[in-house]
C-alpha positions in Angstrom: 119.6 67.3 111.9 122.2 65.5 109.7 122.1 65.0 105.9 121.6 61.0 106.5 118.1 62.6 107.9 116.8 63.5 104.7 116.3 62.8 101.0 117.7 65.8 99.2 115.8 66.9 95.8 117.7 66.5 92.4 119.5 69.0 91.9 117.5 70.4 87.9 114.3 70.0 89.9 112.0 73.0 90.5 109.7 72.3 94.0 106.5 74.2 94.2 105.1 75.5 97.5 102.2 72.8 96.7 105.6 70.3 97.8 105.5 71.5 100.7 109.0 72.4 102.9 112.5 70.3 101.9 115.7 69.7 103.4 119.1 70.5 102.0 122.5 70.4 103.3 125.2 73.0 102.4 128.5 73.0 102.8 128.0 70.6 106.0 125.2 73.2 107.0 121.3 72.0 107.1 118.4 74.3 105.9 114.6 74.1 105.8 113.4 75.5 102.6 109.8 77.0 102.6 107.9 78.7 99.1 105.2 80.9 100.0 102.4 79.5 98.0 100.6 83.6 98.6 103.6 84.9 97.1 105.5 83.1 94.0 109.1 83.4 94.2 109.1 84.5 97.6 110.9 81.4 99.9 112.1 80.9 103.7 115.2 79.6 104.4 115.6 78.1 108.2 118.9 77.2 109.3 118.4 74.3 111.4 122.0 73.2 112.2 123.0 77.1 113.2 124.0 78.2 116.4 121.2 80.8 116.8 117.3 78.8 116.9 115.2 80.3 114.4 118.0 82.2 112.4 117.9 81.9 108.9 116.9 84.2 105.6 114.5 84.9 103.1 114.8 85.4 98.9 112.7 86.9 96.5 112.5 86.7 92.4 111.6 89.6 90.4 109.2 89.9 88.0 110.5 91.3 84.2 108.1 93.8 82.4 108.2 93.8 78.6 107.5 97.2 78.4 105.7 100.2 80.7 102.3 99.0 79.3 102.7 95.6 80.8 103.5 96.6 84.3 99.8 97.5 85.1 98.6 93.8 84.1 100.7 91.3 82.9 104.4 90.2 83.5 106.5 89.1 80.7 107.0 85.5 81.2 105.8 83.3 84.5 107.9 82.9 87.4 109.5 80.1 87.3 110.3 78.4 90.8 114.3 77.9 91.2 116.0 74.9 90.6 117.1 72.7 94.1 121.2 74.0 92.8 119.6 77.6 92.8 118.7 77.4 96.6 122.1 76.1 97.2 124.0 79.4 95.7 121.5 81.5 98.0 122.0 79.1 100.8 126.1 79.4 99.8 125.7 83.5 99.6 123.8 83.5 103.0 126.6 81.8 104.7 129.5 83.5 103.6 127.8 86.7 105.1 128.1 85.0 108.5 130.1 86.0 111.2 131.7 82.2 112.4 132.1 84.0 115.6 128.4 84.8 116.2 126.5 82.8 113.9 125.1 86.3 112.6 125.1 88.6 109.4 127.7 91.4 109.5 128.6 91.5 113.6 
């Protein structure tokens, strides 16, 4: 897949899992991005122009507490999805992990 392929999201927006998956090219590299609608914050990240099929990674945001009380109930603020520039730093931290000579993480 090339990035003439696909419309890339703005930047500032936030896509929700109900957006289903989107495309986004980094740094010449193209990724499928997937947010678990059973788990907010939680997203896949399949690297479709990699030189291993089916390699890619997955993220995960936190949830802040106010205090000890809150942790049996209630978070402090919503999650908030990540902005479309968000999932390009992950995408950007992911691939500067790679080995170039295996397409892997730390071989």
């Amino acid at each position: 897949m090339r990035t003439e392929d696909h419309d890339e999201p703005a930047g500032h927006s936030r896509p929700t899992a109900d957006d289903g998956p989107f495309t986004l090219t980094v740094d010449g590299e193209v990724f499928t991005v997937r947010l678990r609608p059973e788990e907010p914050g939680a997203c896949d990240y399949d690297w479709e122009s990699g030189p291993n099929k089916g390699y890619g990674f997955s993220s995960f945001q936190r949830v802040a507490y106010s205090g000890i009380q809150d942790r049996a109930n209630t978070p402090s603020a919503a999650l908030q999805p990540n902005t479309i520039d968000e999932h390009r730093e992950s995408i950007r931290d992911f691939l500067g992990q790679i080995n170039p000579e295996t397409g892997y993480i730390g071989d």
